[in-house]
MARKOL-699838 format. One record per residue (C-alpha): x, y, z. Coordinates in pm, whole numbers, padded with zeros to 5 digits, always signed. Each point is the difference from the previous one (the first is absolute). Layout:
BEGIN
XYZ...
END
This chain:
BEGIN
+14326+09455+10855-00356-00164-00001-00232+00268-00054-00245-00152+00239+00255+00073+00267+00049+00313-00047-00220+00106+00264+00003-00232+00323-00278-00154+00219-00250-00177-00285-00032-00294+00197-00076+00228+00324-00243+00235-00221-00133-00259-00185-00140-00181+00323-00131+00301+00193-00194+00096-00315-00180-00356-00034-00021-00036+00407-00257+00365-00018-00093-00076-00330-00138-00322+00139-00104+00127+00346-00218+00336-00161-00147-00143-00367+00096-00377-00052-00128-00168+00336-00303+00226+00049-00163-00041-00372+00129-00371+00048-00270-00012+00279-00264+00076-00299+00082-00349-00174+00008-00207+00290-00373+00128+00127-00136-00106-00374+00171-00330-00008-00268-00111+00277-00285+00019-00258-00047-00243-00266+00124+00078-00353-00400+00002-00066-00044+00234+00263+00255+00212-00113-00120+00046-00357-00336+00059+00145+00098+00297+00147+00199+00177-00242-00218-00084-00286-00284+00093+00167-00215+00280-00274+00063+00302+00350+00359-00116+00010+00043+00035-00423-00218+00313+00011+00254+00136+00263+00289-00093-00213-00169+00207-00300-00016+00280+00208+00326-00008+00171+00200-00065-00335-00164+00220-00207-00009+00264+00254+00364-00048+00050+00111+00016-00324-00197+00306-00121+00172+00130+00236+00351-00068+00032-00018+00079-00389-00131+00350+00062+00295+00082+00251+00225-00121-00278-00053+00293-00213-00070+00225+00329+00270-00088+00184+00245-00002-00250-00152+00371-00112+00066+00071+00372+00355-00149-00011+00083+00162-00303-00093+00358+00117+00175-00069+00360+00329-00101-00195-00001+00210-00277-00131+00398+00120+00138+00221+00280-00320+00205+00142-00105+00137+00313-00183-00279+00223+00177-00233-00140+00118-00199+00350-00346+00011+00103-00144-00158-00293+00244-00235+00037-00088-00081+00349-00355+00007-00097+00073-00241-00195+00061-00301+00255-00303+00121+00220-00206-00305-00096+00253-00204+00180-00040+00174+00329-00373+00048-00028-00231-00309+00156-00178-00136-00291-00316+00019+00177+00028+00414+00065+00077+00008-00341-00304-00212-00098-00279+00216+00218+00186+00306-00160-00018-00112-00358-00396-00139+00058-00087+00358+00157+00124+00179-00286-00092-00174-00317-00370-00063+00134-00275+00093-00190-00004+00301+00249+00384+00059+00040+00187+00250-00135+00122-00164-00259-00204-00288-00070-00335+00251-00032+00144+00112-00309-00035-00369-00181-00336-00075+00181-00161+00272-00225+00064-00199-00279-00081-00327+00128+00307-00122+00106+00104-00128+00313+00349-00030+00130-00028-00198+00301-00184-00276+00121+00109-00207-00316+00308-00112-00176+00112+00340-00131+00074+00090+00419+00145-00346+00032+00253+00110-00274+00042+00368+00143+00036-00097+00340+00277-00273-00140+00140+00316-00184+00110+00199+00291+00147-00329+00229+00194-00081-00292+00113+00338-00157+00358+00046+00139+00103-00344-00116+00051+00076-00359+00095+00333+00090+00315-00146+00222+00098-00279-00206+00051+00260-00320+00151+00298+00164+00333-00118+00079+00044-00181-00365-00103+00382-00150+00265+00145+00255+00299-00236-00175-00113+00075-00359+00217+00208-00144-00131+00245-00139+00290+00034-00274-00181-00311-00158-00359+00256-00035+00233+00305-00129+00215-00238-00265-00374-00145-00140-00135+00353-00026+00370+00105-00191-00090-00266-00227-00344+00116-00096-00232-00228+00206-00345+00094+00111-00048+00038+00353-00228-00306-00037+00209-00169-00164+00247+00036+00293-00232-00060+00251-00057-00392-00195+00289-00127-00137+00288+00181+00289-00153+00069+00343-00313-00268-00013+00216-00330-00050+00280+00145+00299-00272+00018+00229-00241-00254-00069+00132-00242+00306-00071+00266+00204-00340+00052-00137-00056-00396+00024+00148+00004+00359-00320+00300+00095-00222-00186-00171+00053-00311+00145+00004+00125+00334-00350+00239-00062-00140-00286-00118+00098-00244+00273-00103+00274+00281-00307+00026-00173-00057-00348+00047+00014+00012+00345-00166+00348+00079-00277-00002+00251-00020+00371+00213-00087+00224-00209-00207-00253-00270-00278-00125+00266-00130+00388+00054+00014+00083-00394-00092-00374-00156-00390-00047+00192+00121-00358+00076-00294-00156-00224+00034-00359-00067+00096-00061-00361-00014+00338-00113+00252+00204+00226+00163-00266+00252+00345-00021-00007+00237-00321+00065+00154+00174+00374-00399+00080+00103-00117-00377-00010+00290-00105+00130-00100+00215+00296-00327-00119-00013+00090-00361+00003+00205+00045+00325-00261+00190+00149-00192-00330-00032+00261-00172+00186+00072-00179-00390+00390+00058+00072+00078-00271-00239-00215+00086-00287+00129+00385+00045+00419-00136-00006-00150-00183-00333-00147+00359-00140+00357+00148+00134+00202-00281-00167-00191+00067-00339+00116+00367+00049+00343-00023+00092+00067-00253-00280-00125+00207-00264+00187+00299+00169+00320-00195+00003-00015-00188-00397-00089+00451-00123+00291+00099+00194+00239-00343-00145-00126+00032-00337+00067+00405-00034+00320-00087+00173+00106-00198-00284-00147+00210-00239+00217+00301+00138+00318-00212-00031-00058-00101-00379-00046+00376-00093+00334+00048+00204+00204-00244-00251-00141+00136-00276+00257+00203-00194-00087+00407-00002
END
């Protein structure tokens, strides 16, 4: 028996997921590339080599890495402790843990600003030494932080929850560090799944504009991100320069989230 056969209705499944696929992501972004193609290729390059526009990409990219690479380590910490310790609270942290999904980005933003201020509870403490939190790239970053946390967190907890554990207890049997077990056993099993929450932290990031406009201070070339002068452009009625600005964005979104794709399926085929 054909193995593709084995369970019926491809053709059926395959069309109603390319008829939504199409009618919720393809068609709609689609509308992006037709507005640009009425300017000019000169036009075009104008506007997304313009020094704001590259000054917003610095920010945005930079921003967005520093901080889907910090939830790497804290969400897998997160992931690990979920998967890996029985305590009391542990369904609520869990819960907790998806909050950033269900909280607007903008509540989050005015919440973040009002308490890592020079005169917030927590961002007092810094401002004694000189050192402000928000208003710069550091809130950009911590504001990206929170959106983003429960991506790694997600994409790494279910790979822990299949890892057997005999494979930790038969390492430690044979004498190997806890480090040691930690690198060369439990790392390379779940490193598609920490490429996967990276990837996806990093993409959001990309595209994060709630909570970033209260905690950023919006300043041209300094603290402007790629989503705020897109705003600004179609405030100006410029609705084709700001699709050019979005095209930028979702290209580089899409070639991060293609390239870590493959990435994720060479370490697959390479042999344990």
């Amino acid at each position: 028996m054909n193995k593709n056969n084995v369970i019926p209705g491809f053709g059926l499944s395959l069309g109603y997921t390319l008829l939504f696929l199409s009618l919720i992501v393809i068609i709609p972004l689609s509308t992006i590339i037709i507005s640009v193609t009425s300017m000019s290729f000169g036009e075009f390059a104008a506007v997304v080599t313009d020094a704001r526009s590259l000054a917003s990409y610095k920010v945005t990219l930079l921003t967005s890495f520093f901080a889907a690479s910090a939830n790497l380590i804290i969400g897998f910490i997160t992931a690990w402790v979920l998967t890996r310790y029985e305590f009391p609270g542990k369904s609520l942290l869990n819960a907790f843990v998806d909050l950033p999904f269900a909280l607007p980005t903008a509540v989050a933003g005015v919440t973040l600003t009002a308490l890592y201020a020079e005169n917030g509870w927590l961002g007092a403490i810094p401002a004694k030494f000189g050192t402000k939190v928000v208003f710069n790239s550091w809130g950009i970053t911590l504001a990206l932080i929170f959106v983003t946390f429960p991506f790694v967190v997600r994409s790494v907890q279910p790979a822990l929850e299949e890892l057997e554990k005999e494979l930790e207890e038969a390492a430690a049997s044979l004498g190997a560090a806890r480090f040691q077990t930690v690198r060369r056993i439990i790392l390379p099993i779940i490193s598609p799944s920490l490429i996967t929450g990276f990837s996806l932290a990093f993409a959001r990031g990309l595209g994060e504009y709630g909570s970033v406009i209260f905690i950023s201070g919006n300043m041209p070339f300094q603290t402007e991100i790629t989503p705020l002068l897109i705003v600004t452009k179609l405030e100006q009625y410029n609705y084709a320069e700001a699709n050019a600005l979005a095209l930028v964005t979702l290209l580089t979104a899409f070639a991060v989230l293609f390239a870590l794709g493959i990435l994720k399926k060479l370490i697959r085929r390479i042999p344990a």
